[in-house]
C-alpha positions as CSV (number, residue, x, y, z in Angstrom):
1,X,-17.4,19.3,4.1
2,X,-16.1,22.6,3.7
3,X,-12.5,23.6,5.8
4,X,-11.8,27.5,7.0
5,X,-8.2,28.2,7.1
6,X,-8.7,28.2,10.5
7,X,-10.1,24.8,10.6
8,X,-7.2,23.4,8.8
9,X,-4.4,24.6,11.5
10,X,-6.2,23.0,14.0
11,X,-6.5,19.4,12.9
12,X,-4.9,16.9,14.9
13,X,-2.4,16.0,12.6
14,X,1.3,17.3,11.9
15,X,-0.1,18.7,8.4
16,X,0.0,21.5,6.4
17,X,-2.2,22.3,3.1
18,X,-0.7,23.4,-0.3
19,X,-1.4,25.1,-3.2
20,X,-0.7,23.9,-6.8
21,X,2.2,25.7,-7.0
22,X,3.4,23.9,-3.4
23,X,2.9,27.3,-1.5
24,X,1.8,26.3,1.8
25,X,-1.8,27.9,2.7
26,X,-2.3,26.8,6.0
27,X,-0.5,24.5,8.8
28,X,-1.0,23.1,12.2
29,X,1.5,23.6,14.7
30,X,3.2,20.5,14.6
31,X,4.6,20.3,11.4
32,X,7.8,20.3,10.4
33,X,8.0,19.7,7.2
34,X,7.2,16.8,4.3
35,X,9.6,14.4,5.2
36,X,10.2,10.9,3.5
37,X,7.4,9.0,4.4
38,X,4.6,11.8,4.6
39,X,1.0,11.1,2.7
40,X,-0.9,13.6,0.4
41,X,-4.4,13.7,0.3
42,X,-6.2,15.7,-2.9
43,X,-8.2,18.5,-1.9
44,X,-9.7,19.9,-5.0
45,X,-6.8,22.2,-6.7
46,X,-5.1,22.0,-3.2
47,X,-3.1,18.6,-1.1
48,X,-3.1,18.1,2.6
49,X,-0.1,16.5,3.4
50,X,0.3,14.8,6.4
51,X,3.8,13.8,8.2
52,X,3.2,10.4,9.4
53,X,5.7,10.1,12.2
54,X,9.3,9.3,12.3
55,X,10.9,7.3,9.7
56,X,12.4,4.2,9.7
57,X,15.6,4.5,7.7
58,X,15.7,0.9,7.2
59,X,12.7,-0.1,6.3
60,X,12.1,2.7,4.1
61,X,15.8,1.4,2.2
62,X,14.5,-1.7,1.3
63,X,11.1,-0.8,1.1
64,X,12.3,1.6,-2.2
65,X,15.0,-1.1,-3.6
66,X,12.1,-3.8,-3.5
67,X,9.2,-0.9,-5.1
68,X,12.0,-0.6,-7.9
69,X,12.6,-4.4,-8.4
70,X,8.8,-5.5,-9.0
71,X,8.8,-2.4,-11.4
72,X,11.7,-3.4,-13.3
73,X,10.4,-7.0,-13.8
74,X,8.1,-5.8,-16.3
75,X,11.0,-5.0,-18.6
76,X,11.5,-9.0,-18.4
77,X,8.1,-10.0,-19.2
78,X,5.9,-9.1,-22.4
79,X,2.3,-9.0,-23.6
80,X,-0.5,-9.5,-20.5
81,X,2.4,-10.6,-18.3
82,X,3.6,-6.9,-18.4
83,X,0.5,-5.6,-17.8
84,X,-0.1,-7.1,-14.7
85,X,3.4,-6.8,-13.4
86,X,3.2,-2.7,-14.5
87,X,-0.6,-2.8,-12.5
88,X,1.1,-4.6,-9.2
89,X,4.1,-2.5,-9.2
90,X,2.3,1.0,-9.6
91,X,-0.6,-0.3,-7.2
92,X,1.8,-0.8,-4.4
93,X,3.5,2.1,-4.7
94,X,0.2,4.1,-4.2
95,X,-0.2,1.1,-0.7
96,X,3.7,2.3,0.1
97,X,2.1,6.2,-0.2
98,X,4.3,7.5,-2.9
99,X,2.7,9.2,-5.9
100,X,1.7,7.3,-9.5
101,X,1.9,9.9,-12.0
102,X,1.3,7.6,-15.0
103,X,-0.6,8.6,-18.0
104,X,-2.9,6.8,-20.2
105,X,-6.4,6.1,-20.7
106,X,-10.1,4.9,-19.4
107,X,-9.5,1.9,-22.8
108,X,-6.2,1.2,-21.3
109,X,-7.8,0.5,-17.6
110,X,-10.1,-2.2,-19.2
111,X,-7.1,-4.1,-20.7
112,X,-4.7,-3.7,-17.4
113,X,-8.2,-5.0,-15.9
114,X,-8.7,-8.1,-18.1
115,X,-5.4,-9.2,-17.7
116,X,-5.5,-9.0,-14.2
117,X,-9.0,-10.9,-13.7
118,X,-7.6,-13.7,-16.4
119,X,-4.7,-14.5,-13.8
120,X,-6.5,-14.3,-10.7
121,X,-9.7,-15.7,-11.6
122,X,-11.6,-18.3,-14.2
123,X,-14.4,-15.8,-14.8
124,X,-15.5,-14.7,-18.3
125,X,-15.0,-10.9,-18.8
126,X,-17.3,-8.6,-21.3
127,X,-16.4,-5.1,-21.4
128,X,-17.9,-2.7,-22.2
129,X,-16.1,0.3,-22.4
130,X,-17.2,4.1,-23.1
131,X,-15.7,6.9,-25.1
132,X,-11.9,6.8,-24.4
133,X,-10.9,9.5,-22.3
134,X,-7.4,10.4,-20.9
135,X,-6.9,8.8,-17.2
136,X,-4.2,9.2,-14.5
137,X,-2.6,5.9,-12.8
138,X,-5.0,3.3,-15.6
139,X,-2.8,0.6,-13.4
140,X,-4.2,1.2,-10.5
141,X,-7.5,1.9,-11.2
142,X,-7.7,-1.9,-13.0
143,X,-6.2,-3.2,-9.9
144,X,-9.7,-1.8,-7.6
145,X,-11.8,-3.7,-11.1
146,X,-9.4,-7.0,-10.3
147,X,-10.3,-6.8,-6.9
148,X,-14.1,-6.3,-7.3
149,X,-14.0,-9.3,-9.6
150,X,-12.1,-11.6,-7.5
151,X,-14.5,-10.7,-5.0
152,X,-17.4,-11.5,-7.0
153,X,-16.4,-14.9,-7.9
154,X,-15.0,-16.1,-4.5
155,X,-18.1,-14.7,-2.0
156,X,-20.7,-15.0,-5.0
157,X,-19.4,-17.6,-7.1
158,X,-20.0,-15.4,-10.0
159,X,-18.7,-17.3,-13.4
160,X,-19.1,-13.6,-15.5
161,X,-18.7,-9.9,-14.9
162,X,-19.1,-7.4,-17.5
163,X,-16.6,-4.2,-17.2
164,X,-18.2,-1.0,-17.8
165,X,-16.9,2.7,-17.8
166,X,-19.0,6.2,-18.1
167,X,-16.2,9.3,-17.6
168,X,-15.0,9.0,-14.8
169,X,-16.8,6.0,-13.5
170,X,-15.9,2.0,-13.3
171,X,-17.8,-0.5,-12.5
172,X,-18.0,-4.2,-12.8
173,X,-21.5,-5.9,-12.7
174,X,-22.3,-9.7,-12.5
175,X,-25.9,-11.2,-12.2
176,X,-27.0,-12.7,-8.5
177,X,-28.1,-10.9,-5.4
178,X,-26.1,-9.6,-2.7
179,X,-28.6,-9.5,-0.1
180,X,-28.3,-7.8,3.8
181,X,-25.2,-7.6,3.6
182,X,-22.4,-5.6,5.5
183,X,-19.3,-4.5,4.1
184,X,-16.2,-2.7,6.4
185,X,-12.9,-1.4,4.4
186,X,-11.1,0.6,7.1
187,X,-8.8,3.1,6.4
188,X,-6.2,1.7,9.3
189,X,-4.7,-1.8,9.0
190,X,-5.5,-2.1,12.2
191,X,-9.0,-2.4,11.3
192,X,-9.6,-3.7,8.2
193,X,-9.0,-8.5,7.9
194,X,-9.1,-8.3,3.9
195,X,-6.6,-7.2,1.8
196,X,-8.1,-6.4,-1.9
197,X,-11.2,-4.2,-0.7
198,X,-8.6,-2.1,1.6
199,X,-6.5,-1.7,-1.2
200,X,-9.6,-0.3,-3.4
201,X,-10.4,2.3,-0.5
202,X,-6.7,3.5,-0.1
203,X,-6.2,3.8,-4.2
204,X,-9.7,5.7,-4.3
205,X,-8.2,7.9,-1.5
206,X,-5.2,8.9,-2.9
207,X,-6.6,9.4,-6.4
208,X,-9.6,12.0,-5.4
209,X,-12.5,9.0,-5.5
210,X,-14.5,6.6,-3.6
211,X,-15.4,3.4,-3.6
212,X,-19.0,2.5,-3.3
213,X,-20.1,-1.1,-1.9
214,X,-21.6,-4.0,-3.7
215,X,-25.3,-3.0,-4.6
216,X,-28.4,-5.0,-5.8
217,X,-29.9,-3.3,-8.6
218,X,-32.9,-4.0,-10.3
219,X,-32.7,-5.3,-13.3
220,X,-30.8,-8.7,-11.2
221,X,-27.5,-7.5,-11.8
222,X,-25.0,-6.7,-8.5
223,X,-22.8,-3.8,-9.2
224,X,-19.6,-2.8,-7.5
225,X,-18.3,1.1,-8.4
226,X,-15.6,3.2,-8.6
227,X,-15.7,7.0,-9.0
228,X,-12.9,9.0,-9.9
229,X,-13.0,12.8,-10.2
230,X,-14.7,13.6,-6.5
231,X,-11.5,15.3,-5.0
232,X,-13.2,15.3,-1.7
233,X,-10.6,15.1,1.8
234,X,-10.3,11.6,2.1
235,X,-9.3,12.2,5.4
236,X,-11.6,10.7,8.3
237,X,-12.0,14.2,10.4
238,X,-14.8,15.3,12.4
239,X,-16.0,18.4,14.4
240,X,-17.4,18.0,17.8
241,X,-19.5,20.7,19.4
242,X,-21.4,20.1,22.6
243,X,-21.5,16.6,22.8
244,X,-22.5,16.5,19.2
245,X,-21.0,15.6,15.5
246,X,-21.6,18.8,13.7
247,X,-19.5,18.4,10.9
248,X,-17.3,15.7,9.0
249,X,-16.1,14.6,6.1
250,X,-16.9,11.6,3.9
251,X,-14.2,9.8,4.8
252,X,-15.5,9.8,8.3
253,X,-19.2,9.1,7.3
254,X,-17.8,5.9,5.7
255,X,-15.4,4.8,8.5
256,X,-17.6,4.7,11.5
257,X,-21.6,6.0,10.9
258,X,-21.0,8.7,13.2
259,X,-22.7,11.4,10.7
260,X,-23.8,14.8,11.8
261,X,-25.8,15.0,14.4
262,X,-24.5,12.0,16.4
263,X,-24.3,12.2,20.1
264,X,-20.8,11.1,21.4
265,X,-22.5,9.6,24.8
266,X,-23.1,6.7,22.4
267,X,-20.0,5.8,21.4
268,X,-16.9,5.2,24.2
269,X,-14.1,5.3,21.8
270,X,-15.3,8.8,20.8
271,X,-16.4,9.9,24.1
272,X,-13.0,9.6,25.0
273,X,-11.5,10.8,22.6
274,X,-13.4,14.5,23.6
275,X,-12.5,13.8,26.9
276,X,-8.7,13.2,26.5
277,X,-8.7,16.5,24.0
278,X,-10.6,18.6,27.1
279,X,-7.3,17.3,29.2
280,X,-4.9,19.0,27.3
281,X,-6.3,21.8,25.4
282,X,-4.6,22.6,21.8
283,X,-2.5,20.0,21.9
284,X,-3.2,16.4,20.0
285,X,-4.3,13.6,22.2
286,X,-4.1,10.1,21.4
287,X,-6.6,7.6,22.4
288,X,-6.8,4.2,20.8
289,X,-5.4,5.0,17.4
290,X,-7.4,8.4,17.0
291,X,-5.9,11.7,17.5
292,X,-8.2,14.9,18.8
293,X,-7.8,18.5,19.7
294,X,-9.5,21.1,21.3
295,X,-10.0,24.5,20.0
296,X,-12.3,26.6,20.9
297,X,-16.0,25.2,21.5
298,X,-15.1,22.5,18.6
299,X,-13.0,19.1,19.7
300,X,-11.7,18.2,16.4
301,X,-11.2,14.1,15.4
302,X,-9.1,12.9,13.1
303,X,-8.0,8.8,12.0
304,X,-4.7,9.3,10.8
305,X,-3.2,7.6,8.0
306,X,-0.8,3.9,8.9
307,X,2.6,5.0,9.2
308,X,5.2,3.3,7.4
309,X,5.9,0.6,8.8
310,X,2.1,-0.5,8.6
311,X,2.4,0.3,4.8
312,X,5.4,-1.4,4.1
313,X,3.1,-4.4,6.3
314,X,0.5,-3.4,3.8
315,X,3.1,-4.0,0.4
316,X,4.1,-7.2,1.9
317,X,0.8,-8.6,2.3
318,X,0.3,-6.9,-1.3
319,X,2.8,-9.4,-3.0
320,X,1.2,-12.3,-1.2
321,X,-2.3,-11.2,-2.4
322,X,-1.1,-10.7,-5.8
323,X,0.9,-13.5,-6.4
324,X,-0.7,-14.4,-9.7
325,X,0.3,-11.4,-11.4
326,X,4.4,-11.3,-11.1
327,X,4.6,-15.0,-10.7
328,X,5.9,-16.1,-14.1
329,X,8.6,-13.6,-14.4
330,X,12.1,-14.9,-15.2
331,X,15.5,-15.0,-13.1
332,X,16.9,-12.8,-11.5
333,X,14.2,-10.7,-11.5
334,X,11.8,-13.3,-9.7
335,X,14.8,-14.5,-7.0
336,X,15.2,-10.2,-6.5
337,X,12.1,-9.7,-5.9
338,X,11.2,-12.6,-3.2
339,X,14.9,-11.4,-1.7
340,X,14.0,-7.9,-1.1
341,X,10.5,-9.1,0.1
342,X,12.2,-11.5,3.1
343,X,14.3,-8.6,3.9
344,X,11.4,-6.5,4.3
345,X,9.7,-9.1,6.3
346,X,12.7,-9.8,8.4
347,X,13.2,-6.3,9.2
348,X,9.4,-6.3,10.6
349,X,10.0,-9.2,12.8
350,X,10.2,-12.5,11.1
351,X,12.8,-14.9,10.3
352,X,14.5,-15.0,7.2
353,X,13.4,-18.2,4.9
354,X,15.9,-20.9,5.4
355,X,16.8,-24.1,3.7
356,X,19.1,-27.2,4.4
357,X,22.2,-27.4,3.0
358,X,21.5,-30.1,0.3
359,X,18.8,-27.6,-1.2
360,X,21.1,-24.8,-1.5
361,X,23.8,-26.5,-3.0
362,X,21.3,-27.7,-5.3
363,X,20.1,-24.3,-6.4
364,X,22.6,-21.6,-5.2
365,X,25.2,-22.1,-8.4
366,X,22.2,-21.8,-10.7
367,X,20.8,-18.5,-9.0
368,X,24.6,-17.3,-8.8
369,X,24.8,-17.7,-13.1
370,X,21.6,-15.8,-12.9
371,X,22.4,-12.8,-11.1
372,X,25.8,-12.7,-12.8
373,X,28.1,-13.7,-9.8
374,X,32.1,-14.4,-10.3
375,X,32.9,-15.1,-7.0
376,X,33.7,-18.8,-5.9
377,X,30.8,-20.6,-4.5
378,X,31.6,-22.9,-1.9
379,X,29.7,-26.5,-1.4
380,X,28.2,-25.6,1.9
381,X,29.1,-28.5,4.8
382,X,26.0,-26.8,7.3
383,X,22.7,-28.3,8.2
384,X,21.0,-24.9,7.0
385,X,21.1,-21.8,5.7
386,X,19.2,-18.6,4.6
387,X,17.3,-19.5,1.5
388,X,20.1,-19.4,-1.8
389,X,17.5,-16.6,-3.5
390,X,18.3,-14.4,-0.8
391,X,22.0,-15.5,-0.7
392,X,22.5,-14.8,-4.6
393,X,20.9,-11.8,-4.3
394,X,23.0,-10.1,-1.3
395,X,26.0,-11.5,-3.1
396,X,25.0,-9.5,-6.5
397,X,24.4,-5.9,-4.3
398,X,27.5,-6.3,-2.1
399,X,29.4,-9.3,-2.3
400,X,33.1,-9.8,-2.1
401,X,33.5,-13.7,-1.5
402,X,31.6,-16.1,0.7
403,X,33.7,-18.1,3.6
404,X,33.3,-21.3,5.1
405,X,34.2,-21.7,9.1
406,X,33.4,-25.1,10.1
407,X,29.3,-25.4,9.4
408,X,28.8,-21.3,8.7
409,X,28.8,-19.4,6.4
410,X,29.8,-15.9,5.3
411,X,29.4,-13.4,2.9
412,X,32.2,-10.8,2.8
413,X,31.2,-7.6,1.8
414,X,33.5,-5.1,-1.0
415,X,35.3,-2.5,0.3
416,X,33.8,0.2,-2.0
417,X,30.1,-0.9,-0.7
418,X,31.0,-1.1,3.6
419,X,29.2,2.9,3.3
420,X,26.3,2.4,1.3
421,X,22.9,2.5,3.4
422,X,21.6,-0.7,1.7
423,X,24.5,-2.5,3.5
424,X,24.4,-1.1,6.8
425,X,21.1,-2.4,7.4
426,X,22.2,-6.0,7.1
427,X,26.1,-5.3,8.4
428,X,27.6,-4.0,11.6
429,X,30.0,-1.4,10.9
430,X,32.7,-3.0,13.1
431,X,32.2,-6.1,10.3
432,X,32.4,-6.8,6.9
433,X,30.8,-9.9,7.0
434,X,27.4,-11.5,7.1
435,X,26.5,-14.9,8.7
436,X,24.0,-16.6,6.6
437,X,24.2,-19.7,8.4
């Protein structure tokens, strides 16, 4: 799909297109500017980024500090270990929508790749691997071969997968049949139930390639592929024209079947969409998650990228998923990381973890020597409290001295840390002190 400079102003998006030498070649009228939390998409020589709404200050605070501790538990860990700590932590950066810049090459992919599929898996691995040639982000291209893998052995009970590589093409192969088969991997949260096939479409996305679904091929082997090197929009966008798809990009070809040619009458949701853009000419309308605008005789359609809160959703259920590659890493770094994690998770909506009190006596004095703490630590008289990982933690960032009032419990916070962002999303400013009971 080829994009006029006039087509690009007019996409329903806050977004502006730039050069590699971040001169901007065109914008729509909404944007602003690249503000923290914005997503680039490769286009050729050229990015589109998009703004992605207003950011949450909070949740982009922790969302960083925790990004930063699962990279720096690879300093911790050696051999394999680090590998698949280094392949989580730059995988969910690209989930979070921040750039991996790492260097390396297509060799190194097949050994982040085997150490990932050894941890999650009991598959036998054969690679074969092509002439060595340079690569950008190796991590998180082995993640996308992990999760093709994992996906072989749990929905086709494969017990073997061979690893292959040509340029800029990986694939991993295992014998069986796929069959009729459907396979959806939405762009949006919102629409997609599985976690390691969503993360394969957003990495391909945000690294110029596409993922293409299990196939049956001849010779009784099923293949799964990823191609690098495409830098097509991976943007779902689409031009309407008299009732009619006329043009659209990949991306949108993938995401709903709506190729050129398609008559909106068919589908409501897109039918809608048209309609709502008609209502308010130039401007972007909303309808169910899509945005559209009007211009001219075209009604252009775009699926914008989650916002992020829905990625820092995504990391979340990205650490869950993952479990298997950080989980032997040593204190603190473990204890920080599941911390930050809860915080995150709290901050979306959900409780922090709590224990009873005979637990965290048990365990807080050991996870206080571990993060380094001087400060007293009381024997806690309360039925419960927040989980002592989290506790130790907090104490280590911001800590003063904890406090005992009858059964609850406080942390006092330093003086020289009552300012600093990272508290102020767990502490009212009119206190410097937080109830962990």
């Amino acid at each position: 799909m080829n994009l006029t400079i006039t087509d690009l102003s007019e996409l329903p998006l806050p977004a502006a297109v730039f050069d590699d030498e971040d001169g901007i070649i065109a914008k729509t009228p909404e944007w602003t500017g690249a503000t923290t939390g914005a997503i680039a998409f490769p286009v050729r020589r050229n990015r589109l980024v998009i703004a992605t709404g207003t950011v949450h200050p909070q949740c982009e605070t922790i969302l960083a500090k925790l990004l930063d501790a699962i990279d720096n538990a690879s300093l911790f860990v050696s051999g394999e270990q680090r590998l698949r700590v280094s392949m989580l932590a730059a995988s969910l950066r690209i989930v979070a929508g921040r750039q991996v810049l790492s260097k390396g090459t297509s060799h190194d992919v097949m050994e982040y790749a085997k150490a990932g599929i050894s941890a999650r898996t009991s598959l036998a691995v054969t690679i074969d691997a092509g002439q060595n040639t340079p690569i950008v982000a190796p991590e998180v291209i082995a993640l996308v071969l992990v999760q093709f893998a994992s996906n072989a052995e749990r929905h086709a009970q494969a017990t073997e997968v061979y690893l292959t590589q040509s340029e800029h093409t990986f694939s991993v192969l295992w014998r069986g049949a796929l069959g009729a088969k459907e396979f959806t991997i939405s762009r949006q949260r919102s629409g997609r139930e599985r976690w390691g096939l969503g993360f394969a479409r957003i990495a391909a996305d945000t690294l110029g390639g596409v993922v293409y679904p299990p196939y049956d091929r001849e010779d009784g082997f099923v293949v799964s592929t990823l191609e690098l090197g495409l830098e097509q929009l991976a943007l779902p966008i689409a031009a309407i024209r008299q009732g009619h798809v006329v043009k659209a990009s990949r991306a949108w070809d993938e995401e709903t079947n709506m190729l050129p040619g398609y008559d909106v009458n068919i589908e409501p949701k897109l039918l809608a969409c048209v309609r709502a853009a008609y209502m308010s000419p130039g401007d972007i309308a909303v309808t169910d998650g899509w945005w559209s605008r009007s211009a001219g005789d075209l009604v252009w359609i775009a699926i914008p990228p989650d916002d992020i809160l829905d990625r820092a959703r995504d990391v979340l259920q990205g650490i869950a998923h993952e479990r298997a590659l950080w989980d032997g890493i040593p204190e603190p770094a473990r204890s920080r990381v599941f911390a930050l994690d809860s915080l995150l998770d709290a901050l979306l909506g959900h409780p922090l973890p709590r224990v009873s009190g005979e637990v965290w006596n048990k365990h807080i004095r050991e996870l206080g020597a571990a993060f380094g703490l001087t400060m007293d630590i009381p024997e806690f008289p309360g039925m419960g409290a927040v989980d002592p990982r989290i506790v130790a933690f907090l104490a280590s960032e911001f800590g003063d001295k904890f406090e005992i009032e009858g059964e609850n419990l406080y942390l006092h916070v330093r003086p020289d840390m009552l300012n600093d962002p990272f508290v102020q999303v767990f502490v009212e400013p009119q206190d410097n002190a937080l109830r962990l009971s």
